[in-house]
N, C-alpha and C positions, 0 to 999 in steps of 0.2 A: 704462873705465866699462862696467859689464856692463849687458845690453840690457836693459829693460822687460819685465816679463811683457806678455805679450797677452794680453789678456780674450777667454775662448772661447764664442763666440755659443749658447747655449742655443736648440735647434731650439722655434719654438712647438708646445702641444700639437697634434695634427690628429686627423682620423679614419684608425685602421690599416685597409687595402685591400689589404694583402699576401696572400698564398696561403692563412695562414689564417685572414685576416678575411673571404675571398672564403666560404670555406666553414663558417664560420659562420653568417655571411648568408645562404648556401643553403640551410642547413639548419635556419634557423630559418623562413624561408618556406617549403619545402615541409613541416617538421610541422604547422606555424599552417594551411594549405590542408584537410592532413587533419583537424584538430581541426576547425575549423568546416566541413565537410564532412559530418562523422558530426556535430555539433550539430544540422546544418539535416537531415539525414535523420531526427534523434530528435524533432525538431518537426512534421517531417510526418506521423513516426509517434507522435505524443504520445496518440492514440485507442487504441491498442494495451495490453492490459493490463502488459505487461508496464515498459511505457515509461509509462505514466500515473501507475501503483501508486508508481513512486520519487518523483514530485515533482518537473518539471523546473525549476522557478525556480528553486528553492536550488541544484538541483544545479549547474545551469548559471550561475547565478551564482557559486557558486565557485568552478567550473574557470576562468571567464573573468576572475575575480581573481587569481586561480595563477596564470594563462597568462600576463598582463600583465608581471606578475615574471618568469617565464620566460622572456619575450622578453628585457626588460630585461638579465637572466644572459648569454644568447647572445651579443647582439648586444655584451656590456661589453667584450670582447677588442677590438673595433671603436673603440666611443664612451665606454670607459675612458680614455682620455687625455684628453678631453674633456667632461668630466662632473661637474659642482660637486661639491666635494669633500664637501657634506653629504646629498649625494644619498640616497648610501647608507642613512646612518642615519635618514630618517625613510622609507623605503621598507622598511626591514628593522623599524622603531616603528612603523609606522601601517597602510599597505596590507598585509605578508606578513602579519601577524597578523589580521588581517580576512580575507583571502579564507583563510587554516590554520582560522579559524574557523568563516566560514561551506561549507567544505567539510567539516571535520568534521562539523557538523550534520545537511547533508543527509546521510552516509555512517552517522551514528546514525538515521538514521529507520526502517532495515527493525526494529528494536528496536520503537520506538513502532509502526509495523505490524504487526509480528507480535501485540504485547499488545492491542491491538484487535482484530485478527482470533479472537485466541480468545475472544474472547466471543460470536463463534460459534458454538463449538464447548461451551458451556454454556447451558443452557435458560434463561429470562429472564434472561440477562445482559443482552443489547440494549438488552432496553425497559429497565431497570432504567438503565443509562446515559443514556437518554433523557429520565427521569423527574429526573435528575439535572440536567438542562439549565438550569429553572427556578428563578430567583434570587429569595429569600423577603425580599418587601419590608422586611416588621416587622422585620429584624434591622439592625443600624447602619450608617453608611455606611461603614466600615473594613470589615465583615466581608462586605456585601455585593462591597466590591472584590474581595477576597482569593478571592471566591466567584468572582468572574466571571472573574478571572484564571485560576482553577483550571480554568473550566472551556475556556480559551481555546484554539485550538489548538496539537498542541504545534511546529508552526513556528513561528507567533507568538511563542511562548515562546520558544521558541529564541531567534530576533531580536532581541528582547528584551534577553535576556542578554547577547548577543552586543554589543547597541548599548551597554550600562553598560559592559561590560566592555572593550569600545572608548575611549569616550567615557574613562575611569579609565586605559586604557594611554597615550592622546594628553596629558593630563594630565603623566602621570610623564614622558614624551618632551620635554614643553616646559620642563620643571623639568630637567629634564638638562640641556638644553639652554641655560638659561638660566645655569647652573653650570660646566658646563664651559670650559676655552680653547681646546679642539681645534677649534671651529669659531667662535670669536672672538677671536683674542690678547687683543685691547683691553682685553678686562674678563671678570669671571667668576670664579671663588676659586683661590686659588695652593694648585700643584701639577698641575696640570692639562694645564700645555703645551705644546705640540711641539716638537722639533727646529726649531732654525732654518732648515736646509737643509730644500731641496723633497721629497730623497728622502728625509728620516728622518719630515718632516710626512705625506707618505701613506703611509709604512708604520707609522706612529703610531693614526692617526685612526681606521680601523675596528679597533683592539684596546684594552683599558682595559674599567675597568668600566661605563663608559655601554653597554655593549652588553647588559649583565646581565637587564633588560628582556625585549627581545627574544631571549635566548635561554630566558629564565623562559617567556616565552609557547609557544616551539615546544619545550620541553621538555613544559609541561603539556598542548598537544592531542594531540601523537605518545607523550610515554612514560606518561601520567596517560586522557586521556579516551580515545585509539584503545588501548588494550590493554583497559579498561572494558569497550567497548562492544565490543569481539572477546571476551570473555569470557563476556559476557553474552549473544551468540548463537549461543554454539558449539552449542549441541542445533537449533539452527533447520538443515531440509532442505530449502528453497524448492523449484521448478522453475522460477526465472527466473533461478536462475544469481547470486541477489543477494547471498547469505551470501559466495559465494565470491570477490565483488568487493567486498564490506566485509572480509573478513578480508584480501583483497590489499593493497587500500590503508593501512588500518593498519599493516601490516609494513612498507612499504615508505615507511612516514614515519619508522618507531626510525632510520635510520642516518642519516638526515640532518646534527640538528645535531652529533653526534659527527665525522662529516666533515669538515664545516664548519670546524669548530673545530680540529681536527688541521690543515687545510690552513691557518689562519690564525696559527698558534701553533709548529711544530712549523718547524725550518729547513731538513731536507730535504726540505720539499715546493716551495722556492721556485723549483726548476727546471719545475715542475711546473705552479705558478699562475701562469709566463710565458704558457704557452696555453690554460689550464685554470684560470680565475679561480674562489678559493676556493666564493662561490655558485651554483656549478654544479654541487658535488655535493647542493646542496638540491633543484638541481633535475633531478638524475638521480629523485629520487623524484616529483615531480611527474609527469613523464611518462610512471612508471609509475601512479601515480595518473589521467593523463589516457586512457591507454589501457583501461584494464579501468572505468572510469567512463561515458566515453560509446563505448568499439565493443563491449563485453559487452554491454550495452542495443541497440547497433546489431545484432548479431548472435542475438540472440534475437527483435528485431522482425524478423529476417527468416526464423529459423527458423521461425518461428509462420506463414510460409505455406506451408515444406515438412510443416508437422504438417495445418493446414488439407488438402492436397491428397492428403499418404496419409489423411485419413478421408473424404473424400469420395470415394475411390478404395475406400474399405474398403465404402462405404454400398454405391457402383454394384457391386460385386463380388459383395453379398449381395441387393441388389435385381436382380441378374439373375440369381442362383442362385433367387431366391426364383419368379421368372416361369419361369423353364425346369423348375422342379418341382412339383405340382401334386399334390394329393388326389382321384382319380380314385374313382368307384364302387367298382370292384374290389378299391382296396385300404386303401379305410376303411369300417368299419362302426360308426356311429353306431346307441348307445342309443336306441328310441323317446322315451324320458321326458328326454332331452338337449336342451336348450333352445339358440339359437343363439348366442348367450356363452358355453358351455361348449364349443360345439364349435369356436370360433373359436380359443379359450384353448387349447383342447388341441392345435388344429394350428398353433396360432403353439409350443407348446412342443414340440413334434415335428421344426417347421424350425429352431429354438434348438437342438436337439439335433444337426441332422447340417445343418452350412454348410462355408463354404469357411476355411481358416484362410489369414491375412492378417500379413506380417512388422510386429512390432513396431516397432522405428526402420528406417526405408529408409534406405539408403546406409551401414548400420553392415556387418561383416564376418559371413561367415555363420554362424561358431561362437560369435558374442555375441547372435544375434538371436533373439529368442521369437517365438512365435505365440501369436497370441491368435482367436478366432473374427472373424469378419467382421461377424455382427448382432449384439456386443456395440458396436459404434461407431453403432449406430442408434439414430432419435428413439424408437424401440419400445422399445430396450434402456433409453434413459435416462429415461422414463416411470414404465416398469415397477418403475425402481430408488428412484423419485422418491413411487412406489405404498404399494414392499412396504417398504421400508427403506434411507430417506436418509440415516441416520447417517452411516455409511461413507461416502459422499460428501460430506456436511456435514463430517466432521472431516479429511479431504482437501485440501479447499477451504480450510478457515478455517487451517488448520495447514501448508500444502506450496502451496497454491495461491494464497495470500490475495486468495479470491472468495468468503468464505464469503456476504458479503453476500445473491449472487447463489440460491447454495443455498436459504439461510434464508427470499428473497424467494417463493422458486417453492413451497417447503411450505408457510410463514404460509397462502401463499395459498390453495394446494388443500386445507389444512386449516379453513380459511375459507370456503370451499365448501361443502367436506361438511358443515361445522355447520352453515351455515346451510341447505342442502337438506333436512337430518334431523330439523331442529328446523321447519321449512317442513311439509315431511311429516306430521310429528306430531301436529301443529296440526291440519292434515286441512280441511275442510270444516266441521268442527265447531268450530274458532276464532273468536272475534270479531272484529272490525275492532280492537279495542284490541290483542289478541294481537300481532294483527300489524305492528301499531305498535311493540310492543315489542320484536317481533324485527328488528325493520328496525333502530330504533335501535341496539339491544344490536350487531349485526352494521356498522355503520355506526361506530362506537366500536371495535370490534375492525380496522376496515379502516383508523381515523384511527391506530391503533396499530402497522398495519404500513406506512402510508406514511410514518410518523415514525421509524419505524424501519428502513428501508431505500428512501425513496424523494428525501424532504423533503432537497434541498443547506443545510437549515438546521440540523438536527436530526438527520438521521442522520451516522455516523462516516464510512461507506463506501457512499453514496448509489448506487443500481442504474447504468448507463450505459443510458442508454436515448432515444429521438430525443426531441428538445423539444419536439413536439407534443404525445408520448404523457405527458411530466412534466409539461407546462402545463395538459392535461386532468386531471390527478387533484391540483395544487397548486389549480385551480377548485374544488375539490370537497372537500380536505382540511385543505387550510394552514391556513385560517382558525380550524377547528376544532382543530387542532395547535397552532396558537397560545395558542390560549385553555387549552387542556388544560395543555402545556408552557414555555410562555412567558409575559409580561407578569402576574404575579400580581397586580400591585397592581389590576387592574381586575375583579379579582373579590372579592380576599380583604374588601374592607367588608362583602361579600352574605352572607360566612358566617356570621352570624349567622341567615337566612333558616332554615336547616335546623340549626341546633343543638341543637333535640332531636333529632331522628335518632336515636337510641343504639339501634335494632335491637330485635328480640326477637320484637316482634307479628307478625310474618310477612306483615306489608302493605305492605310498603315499596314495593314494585313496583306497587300500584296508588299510591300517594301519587305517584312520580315523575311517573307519566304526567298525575295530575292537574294538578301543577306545571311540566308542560314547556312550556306557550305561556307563561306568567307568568315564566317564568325561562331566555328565548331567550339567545341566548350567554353561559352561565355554567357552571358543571364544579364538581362536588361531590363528594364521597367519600360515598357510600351505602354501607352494612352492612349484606348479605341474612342474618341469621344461618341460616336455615333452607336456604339454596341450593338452592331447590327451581327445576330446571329450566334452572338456569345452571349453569356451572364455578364451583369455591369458592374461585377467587381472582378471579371480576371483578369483583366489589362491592367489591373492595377496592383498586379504581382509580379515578381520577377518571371522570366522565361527561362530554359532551358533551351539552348538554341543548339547544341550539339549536335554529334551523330546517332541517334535511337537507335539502340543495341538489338540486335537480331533477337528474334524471340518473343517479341514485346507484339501483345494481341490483348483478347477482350478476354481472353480467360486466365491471362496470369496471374490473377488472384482466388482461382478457384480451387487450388491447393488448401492454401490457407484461409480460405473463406469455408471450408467445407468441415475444418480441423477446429477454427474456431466458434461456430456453430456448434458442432457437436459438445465444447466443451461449455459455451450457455445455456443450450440442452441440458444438460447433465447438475450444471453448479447454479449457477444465476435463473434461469427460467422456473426450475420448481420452486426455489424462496418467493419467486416474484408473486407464482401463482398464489402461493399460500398465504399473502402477507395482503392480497385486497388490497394494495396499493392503487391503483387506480380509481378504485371503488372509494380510498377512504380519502383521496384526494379531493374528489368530491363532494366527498361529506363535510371536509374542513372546509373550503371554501367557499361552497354553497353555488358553486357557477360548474358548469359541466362544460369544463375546457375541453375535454377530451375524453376520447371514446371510450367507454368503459370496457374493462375488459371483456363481459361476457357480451356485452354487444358486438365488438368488433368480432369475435369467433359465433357469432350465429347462434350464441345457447340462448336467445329469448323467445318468447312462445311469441312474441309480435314478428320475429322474423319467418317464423313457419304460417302464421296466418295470414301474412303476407304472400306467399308462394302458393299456397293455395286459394287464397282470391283471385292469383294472377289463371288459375287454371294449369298452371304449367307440372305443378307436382299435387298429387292429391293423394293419400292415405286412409287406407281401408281400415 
């Protein structure tokens, strides 16, 4: 009688700790160390333009959805043998597809920055956005949504989308789910399922068409929305390094599910996914996506102190050039009839002319490095440029730097000044008390237009950064009326009927307001000066502020934060600018000399000094 087979004891599942479950383990702990290492350093540096401008909630909420998964990949060679067998499939339906999503988002927003930023870069865009803010009651309640929606942010949006389209993936996952045998013999529609043996049920279960899903989704954000949105920034030339870490990560999501899929499908890889479990090559792209996401951010926040220290290095260089040199009797002669603004002008452009030149990036090789002048890194230099012609730095900023905000804030302002100094002046002593009423207001309305456009975190796009003292002083002083102008219509639009004849013509409108301004305390109307005598001929054709002007409100209540932002374009934006020959290569591409180059506008050309010395006025021994 021949013997009995023996039943051969099936080892239960365990966790692998062999040599290389050991170093997967290690090497999932020490990347996971550096990932949140450079997180918490880009938290600390979250004040830094560079690191602010991206938006770290989405950001970092994506990576640290990614990462989850990515652990989960590492560690599977490990707690693959022990891991419910439907693990898989709502981890690859529900989490990958959320955090593919919400990382693509934030990696589309230098897109949506950039298209803000240049509305900097055109003349009433801003306000024009601004004016848009305001949701017109009288229209229905569907279109008011549609309106507010439109005008909501576009992460919000984003979110948004992301939560439907979540929400619609989790759907189709449970409908699978519920259809299938692979993760229920019991019940579910025939055809569906597995081997009866252990080994043909898990090499069954993650192939089939329930996975369709989940590869539709990572097919749509790597080969559909990241080639998009790499497409759509290819002219953008940041200097935070940002394009070039959206156009990384895009790339390096196409190969992913192509991997993926070869390695689950294809039978010579199966020697291969003994130690190399098929979603590892999704997440070979992750971790180039986690590299150039948060240490390109970490590396520019730290750059940004070796730039801070060559210009300050550039200031003391020329502020001791400037002490050690000196206009002595001998060897200047000053015009009688030369007033002491001209003569200060002419010997600040004399020292512009001959300083110390100062290397353009420190630490680069010496055959790639420029020189550039030393007082062009000074607050003189960037005044002057702020004086004669900010374009060039305005379109800098809003196009390569995306600070245009900052620009736009520092002219509104000093343009705001001069008009109101010149129109102050004019007036003379010969003005009435009403006069002056009216210019107060008139200029009081112009300053509620620039703090709504670059101050207000309600209302502006790209709000100034400036300490919360100096925003809670002027939100005292403006919001209110910001509101009223740009917000809440329904609490005015009944009143419009108060001035519905208005229709212009008589040329009195301007005394009419002022008669109507205590009778019609916080309310905003659209006046029509036809005749613009004495105003610009587009401000009648803004809303008013007709309220009570809050105590406090004069010609320098922006010189807080006009002094705070200055110094921090000094410091960030003005030395890229200098360095980058922007104006110079402006230029050169278009072959037409719009505008002043930059070393002309600051005095450094030898025609401006041969000029001053023909005039006889300064002469050089």
């Amino acid at each position: 009688m021949a013997d009995a087979a023996v039943p051969v004891d099936t080892p239960a599942p365990h966790v692998l700790m062999d040599a290389v479950g050991k170093w997967w383990l290690a090497w999932c702990c020490t990347w996971s160390a550096c990932l949140f290492a450079g997180i918490a350093y880009l938290i600390s540096k979250r004040h830094v333009p560079s690191v602010r401008i991206r938006g770290l909630t989405l950001t970092i909420c994506g990576v640290l959805m990614l990462h989850v998964y990515w652990v989960l990949c590492a560690i599977g060679y490990n707690l693959g043998p022990v891991f419910p067998e439907m693990t898989e499939f709502w981890v690859m339906n529900t989490y990958f597809p959320a955090g593919l999503a919400c990382f693509q988002a934030a990696n589309s927003r230098l897109l949506h920055v950039a298209r803000l930023q240049e509305r900097y870069s055109t003349p009433g865009a801003v306000e024009e956005a601004v004016r848009k803010t305001a949701v017109d009651s009288s229209q229905p309640w569907h279109k008011r949504t549609v309106q507010r929606f439109r005008q909501t942010d576009a992460r919000v949006k984003m979110l948004i989308y992301i939560g439907i389209a979540l929400f619609f993936q989790i759907c189709v996952a449970v409908v699978i789910f519920c259809l299938s045998r692979k993760f229920h013999p019991g019940w579910g529609i025939e055809g569906t399922e597995t081997p009866a043996d252990e080994e043909g049920r898990k090499h069954a279960i993650p192939r089939g068409w329930e996975w369709v899903p989940s590869i539709g989704w990572q097919v749509f954000w790597t080969w559909i929305c990241a080639p998009y949105v790499l497409w759509q920034t290819r002219h953008i030339k940041d200097t935070h390094g940002w394009r070039i870490q959206t156009a990384v990560c895009c790339i390096a999501g196409l190969p992913a599910a192509p991997l993926w899929l070869v390695a689950l499908y294809v039978p010579a890889m199966a020697p291969v996914n003994k130690y190399w479990i098929p979603p590892q090559w999704i997440c070979v792209s992750i971790t180039v996506m986690e590299v150039f996401t948060i240490f390109v951010p970490c590396y520019m926040a730290f750059r940004r102190k070796a730039l801070h220290a060559d210009t300050l290095a550039a200031i003391q260089l020329w502020e001791a050039r400037k002490v050690g040199s000196s206009f002595s009797s001998g060897d200047t002669t000053v015009g009688a009839d030369t007033d002491a603004t001209t003569v200060a002008h002419r010997k600040s452009a004399f020292s512009y002319a001959d300083t110390i030149q100062v290397s353009v990036r420190p630490g680069t090789p010496a055959k790639h490095q420029q020189q550039q002048p030393a007082v062009m890194f000074t607050m003189d230099s960037l005044e002057q440029c702020l004086r004669l012609n900010p374009e060039p730095l305005q379109q800098f900023a809003a196009r390569k730097d995306f600070s245009g905000e900052n620009v736009a804030f520092l002219t509104s302002v000093a343009e705001w000044k001069r008009q109101w100094r010149t129109q102050t002046s004019a007036a003379g002593s010969s003005g009435t008390s009403e006069d002056r009423a009216i210019i107060e207001r008139r200029f009081f309305n112009k300053a509620v237009r620039i703090h709504a456009g670059n101050v207000s975190m309600t209302y502006a796009s790209f709000p100034i950064n400036v300490a919360s003292r100096e925003r809670k002083a002027l939100e005292r002083l403006f919001e209110k009326a910001a509101e009223i102008l740009y917000g809440r219509r329904e609490s005015f639009d009944s009143a419009a009927t108060l001035f519905s004849s208005w229709s212009g013509g008589d040329g009195s409108q301007k005394e009419k307001c002022h008669d109507d301004d205590k009778s019609t305390a916080g309310f905003a109307e659209k006046a029509v000066e036809e005749d613009g005598a004495g105003v610009d001929g587009e401000e009648y054709e803004r809303a008013w502020y007709w309220g009570e002007i809050p105590d406090g409100f004069d010609i320098t209540i922006f010189d807080d934060a006009e002094r705070s932002v200055k110094q921090m374009v000094l410091m960030d934006t003005w030395p890229k600018f200098v360095r980058s020959g922007w104006a110079e290569e402006t230029e050169k591409k278009t072959g037409v000399r719009r505008t002043m180059s930059l070393g002309r506008m600051l005095g450094m050309k030898n025609k401006k000094k041969e000029t001053d010395r023909s005039r006889g006025t300064v002469s050089v021994v």
